[in-house]
N, C-alpha and C positions, 0 to 999 in steps of 0.2 A: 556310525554310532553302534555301540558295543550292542548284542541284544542281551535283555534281563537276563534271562536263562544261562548263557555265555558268562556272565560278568557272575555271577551267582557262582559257576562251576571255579573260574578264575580265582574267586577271594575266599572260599571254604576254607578253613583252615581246622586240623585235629587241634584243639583247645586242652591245655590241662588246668587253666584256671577259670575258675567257675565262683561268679555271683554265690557264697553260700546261702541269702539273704532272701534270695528270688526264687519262688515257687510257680509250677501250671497251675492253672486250672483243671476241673478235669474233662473240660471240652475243649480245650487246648493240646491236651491229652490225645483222646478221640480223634480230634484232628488230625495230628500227626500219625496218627497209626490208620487214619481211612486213607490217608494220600499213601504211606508205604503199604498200603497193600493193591496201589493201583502197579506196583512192579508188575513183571510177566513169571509166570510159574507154567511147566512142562504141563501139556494138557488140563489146563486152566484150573488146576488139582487148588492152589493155594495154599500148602501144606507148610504154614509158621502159625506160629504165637508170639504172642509181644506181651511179657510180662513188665509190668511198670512198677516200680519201686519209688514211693514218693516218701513217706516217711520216715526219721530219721533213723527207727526202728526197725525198717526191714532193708535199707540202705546200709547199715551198720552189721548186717549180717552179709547182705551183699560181699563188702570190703572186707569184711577177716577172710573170704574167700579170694580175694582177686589181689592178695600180696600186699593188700593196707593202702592201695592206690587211695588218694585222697579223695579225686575227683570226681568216684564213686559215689561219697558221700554228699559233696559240695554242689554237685549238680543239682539244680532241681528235681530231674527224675532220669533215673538211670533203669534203661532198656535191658531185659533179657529176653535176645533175638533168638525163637526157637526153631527151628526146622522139625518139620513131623515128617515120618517115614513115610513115602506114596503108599495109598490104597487104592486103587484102579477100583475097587466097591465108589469110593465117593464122585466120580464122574459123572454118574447121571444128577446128582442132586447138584454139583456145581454148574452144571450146563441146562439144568432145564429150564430154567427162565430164556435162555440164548435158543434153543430148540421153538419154546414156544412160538416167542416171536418173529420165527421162521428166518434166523440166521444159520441153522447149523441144522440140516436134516441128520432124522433118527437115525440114520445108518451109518454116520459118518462119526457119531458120537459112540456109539455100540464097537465100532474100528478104534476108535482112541482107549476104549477103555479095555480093546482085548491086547492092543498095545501096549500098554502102560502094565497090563498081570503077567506081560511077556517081559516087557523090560527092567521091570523091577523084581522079578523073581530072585534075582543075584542081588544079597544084603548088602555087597559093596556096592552096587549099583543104587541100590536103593537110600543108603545112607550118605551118597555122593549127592544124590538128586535133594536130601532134606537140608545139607549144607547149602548145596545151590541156590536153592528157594529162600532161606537165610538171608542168607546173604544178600540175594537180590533186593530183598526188602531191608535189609540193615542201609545198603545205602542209598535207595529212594527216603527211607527215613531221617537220614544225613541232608540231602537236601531241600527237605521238606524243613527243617530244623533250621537250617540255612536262610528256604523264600520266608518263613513266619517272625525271620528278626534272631533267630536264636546260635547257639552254636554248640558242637557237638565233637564226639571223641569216641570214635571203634574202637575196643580194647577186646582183646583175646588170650592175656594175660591172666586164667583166673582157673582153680579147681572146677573143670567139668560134673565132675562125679559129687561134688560135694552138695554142688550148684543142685543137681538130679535129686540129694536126697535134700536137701535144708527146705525148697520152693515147692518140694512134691510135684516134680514133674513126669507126666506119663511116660510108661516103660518105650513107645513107640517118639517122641519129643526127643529133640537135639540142644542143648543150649550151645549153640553156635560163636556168638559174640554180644559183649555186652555194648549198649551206646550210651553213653551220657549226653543226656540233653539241656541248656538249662541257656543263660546270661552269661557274658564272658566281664570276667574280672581284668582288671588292668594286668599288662606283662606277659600276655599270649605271643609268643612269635607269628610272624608272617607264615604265606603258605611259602615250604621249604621247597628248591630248587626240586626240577625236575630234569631228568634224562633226555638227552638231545632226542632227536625222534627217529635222526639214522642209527640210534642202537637199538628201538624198539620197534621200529616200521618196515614190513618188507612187501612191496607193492609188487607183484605176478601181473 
């Protein structure tokens, strides 16, 4: 027997038709954005935002930016996945509940955060690491969207810079990639073939 988890990654599929009809809640909402931020991020930094666009007024601004994609709109609620720059300053305040609790002694935390002012000092380094963090959480968010019944669509297709000023996003904020979350409408294809695994596997 298949396990959930398995059969979930198995039938995902990027959706471009979307329920117009069907709306979250907004603890439905919440929901999906507390399970994508259970991803892993570089020195448990946690450095995204999840802007949610539910109505059809800020969705509408959304899509004149992402090339008039429909699905933008049609979704329920369409995701702007942001990645924020590392600040090695925010590590003690993400770790100090995990310190208290006597998981992670002070000095080991004190090491990650002079780590992280070392590793991110390089902006390419550091605007690599707020993509990563994105992303990671774009697609825990994918199948959190997936376990709740729902279905969803990565799109990367969209003026950055537009997105930076239209949303008012912080000069330190990445918008990354957009997700449409929502109900799938009839005429979605299946998930699309994938690459043998002797082109993409090489076991040492």
């Amino acid at each position: 027997m298949t396990h959930p988890t398995i059969a979930l990654i198995e039938r995902r599929v990027s959706a471009n038709l979307f329920d117009a009809g069907h709306a979250l809640t907004n603890a439905e909402i919440e929901e999906l954005v507390r399970l994508a931020t259970r991803a892993p991020t570089a020195f448990n930094l946690q450095n995204w935002r999840f802007i949610a666009l539910r109505t059809p007024e800020a969705k509408t601004r959304l899509r004149d930016l992402a090339h008039g994609q429909a699905k933008v709109s049609q979704a329920a609620v369409t995701f702007i996945v942001c990645g924020v720059l590392p600040d090695h300053a925010d590590i003690p305040r993400r770790l100090s509940s995990f310190i208290e609790a006597g998981f992670l002694p002070v000095a080991t935390a004190s090491a990650w955060q002079e780590g992280a002012r070392a590793q991110y000092a390089d902006p390419q380094t550091s605007r690599d690491e707020a993509v990563r963090s994105a992303t990671l959480g774009a697609a825990t968010l994918i199948y959190a969207a997936e376990a709740m019944g729902f279905v969803s669509c990565p799109m990367v297709g969209f003026d950055a810079e537009g997105v930076v000023r239209e949303f008012g996003l912080g000069r330190k904020e990445v918008p990354v990639m957009l997700v449409a979350v929502g109900r799938a409408a009839p005429g979605n294809w299946p998930q699309k073939p994938r690459r043998a695994l002797a082109e993409v596997l090489q076991i040492s």
